[in-house]
C-alpha positions in Angstrom: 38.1 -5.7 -1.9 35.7 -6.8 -4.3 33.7 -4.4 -6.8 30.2 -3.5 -6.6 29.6 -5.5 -9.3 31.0 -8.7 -8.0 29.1 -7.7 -4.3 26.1 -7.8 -6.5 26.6 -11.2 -8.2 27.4 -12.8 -4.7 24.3 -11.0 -2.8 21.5 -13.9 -4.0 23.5 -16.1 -1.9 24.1 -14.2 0.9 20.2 -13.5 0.8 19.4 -17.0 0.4 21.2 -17.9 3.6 20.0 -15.1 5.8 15.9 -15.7 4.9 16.6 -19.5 5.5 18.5 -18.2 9.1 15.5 -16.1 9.7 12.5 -18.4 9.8 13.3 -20.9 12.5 13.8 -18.1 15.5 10.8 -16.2 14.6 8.1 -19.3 13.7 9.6 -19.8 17.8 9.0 -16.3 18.7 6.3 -15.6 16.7 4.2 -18.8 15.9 1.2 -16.9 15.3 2.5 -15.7 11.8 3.9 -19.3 11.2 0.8 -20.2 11.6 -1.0 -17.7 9.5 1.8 -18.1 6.4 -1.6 -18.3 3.6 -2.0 -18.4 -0.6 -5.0 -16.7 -2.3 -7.5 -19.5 -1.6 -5.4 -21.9 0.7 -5.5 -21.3 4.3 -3.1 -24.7 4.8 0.0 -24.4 3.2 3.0 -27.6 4.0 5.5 -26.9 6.0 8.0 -26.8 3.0 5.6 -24.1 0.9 5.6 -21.9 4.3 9.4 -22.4 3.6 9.6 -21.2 0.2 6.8 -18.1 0.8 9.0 -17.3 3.5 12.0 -16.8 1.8 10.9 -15.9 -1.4 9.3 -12.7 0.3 12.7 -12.1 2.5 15.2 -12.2 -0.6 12.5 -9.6 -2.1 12.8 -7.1 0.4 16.4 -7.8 0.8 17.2 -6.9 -2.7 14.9 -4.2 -2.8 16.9 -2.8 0.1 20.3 -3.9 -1.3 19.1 -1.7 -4.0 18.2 1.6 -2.2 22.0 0.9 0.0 23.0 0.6 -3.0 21.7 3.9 -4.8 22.5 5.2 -1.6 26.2 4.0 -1.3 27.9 3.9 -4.3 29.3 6.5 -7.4 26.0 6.3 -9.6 28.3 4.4 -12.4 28.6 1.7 -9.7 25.3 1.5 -8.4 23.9 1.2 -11.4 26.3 -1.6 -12.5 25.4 -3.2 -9.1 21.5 -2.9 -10.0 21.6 -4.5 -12.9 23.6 -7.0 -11.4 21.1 -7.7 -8.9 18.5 -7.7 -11.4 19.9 -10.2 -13.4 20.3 -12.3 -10.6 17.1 -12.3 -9.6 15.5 -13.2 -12.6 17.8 -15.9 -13.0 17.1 -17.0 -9.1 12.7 -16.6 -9.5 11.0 -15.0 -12.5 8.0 -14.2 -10.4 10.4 -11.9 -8.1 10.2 -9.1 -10.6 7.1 -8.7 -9.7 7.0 -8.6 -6.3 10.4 -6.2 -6.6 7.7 -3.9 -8.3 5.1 -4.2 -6.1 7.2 -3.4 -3.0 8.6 -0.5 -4.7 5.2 0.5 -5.4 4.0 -0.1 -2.3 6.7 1.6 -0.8 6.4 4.9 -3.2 2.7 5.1 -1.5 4.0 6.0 1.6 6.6 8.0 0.4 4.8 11.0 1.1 4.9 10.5 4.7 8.7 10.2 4.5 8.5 14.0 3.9 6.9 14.7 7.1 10.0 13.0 9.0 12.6 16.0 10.3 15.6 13.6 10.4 16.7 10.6 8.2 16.2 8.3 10.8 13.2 8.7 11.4 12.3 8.5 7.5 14.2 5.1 7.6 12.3 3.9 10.5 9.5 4.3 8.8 10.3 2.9 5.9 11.4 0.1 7.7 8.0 -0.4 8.8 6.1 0.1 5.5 8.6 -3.1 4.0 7.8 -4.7 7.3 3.9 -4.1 6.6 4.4 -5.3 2.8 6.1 -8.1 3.8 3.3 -9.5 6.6 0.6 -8.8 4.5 2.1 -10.4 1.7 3.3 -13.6 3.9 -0.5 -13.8 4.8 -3.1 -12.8 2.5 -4.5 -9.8 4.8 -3.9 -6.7 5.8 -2.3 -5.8 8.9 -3.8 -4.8 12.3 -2.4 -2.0 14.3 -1.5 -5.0 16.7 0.1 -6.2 14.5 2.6 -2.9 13.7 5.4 -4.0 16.0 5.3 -7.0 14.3 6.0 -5.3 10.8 8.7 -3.2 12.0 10.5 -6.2 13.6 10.4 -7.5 10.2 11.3 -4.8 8.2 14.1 -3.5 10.7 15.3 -6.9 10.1 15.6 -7.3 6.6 17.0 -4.1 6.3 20.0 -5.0 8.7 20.9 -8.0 6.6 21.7 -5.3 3.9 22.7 -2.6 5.7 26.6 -1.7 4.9 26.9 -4.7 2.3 28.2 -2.3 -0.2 31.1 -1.1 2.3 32.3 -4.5 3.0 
């Protein structure tokens, strides 16, 4: 069984592969957000920049998740070997990704208070689930999201967060 550490220093990869397996079904299912993938001030992105939004975005929220599985999961002598891994990793993968770790985590800590109001951890994750889902859709296009468009974000998030989920128990 390999150690946290080297789970960590193999998780880019297995990222990598699961945003790239992600795209094609839900541009089918859902070729309204394909559509709408945006920049600041570019309405038309290329096919291959959708690409590269897309993933960037999806290995974010991955390893923000791998992160909290990770805090969640593991002795904290581990976990925090297996963060720094992680960290390390992603700077070496994107330098910008630091940045978006950071504002996801914020993003997430401002709904954080409504976790509280949740009776059951389920529930709390659900939600969370949601909020990641919601950062990631508004980040993928440039607005914020419509109350249509909350299934949407939870699909998402629940999504990314079962690419992670039970990584560190492999």
């Amino acid at each position: 069984m390999p150690s946290p550490q080297e789970q960590a220093a193999h998780f880019l990869g297995h990222a990598k592969l699961v945003a790239v397996g992600l795209w094609e079904p839900v541009s089918k299912q859902q070729p309204h957000l394909w559509q709408a993938i945006a920049e600041r001030g570019r309405t038309h992105l290329t096919f291959d920049e959708k690409c590269f939004k897309w993933d960037f975005l999806h290995i974010v929220a991955m390893t923000w998740w791998a992160i909290q599985h990770a805090t969640a999961t593991l002795p904290p002598d581990e976990w925090e070997l297996a963060a720094a891994t992680l960290d390390v990793q992603v700077a070496e993968w994107n330098a910008g990704a630091h940045g978006a770790l950071a504002d996801l985590a914020r993003f997430v800590s401002m709904h954080e208070q409504s976790v509280d109001s949740f009776a059951d951890v389920p529930a709390a994750v659900a939600h969370t689930k949601r909020v990641v889902g919601t950062w990631l859709l508004w980040n993928l296009t440039n607005k914020a999201t419509f109350a249509d468009e909350a299934e949407l974000a939870s699909m998402l998030g629940h999504v990314v967060y079962q690419c992670v989920d039970g990584y560190w128990e492999l």
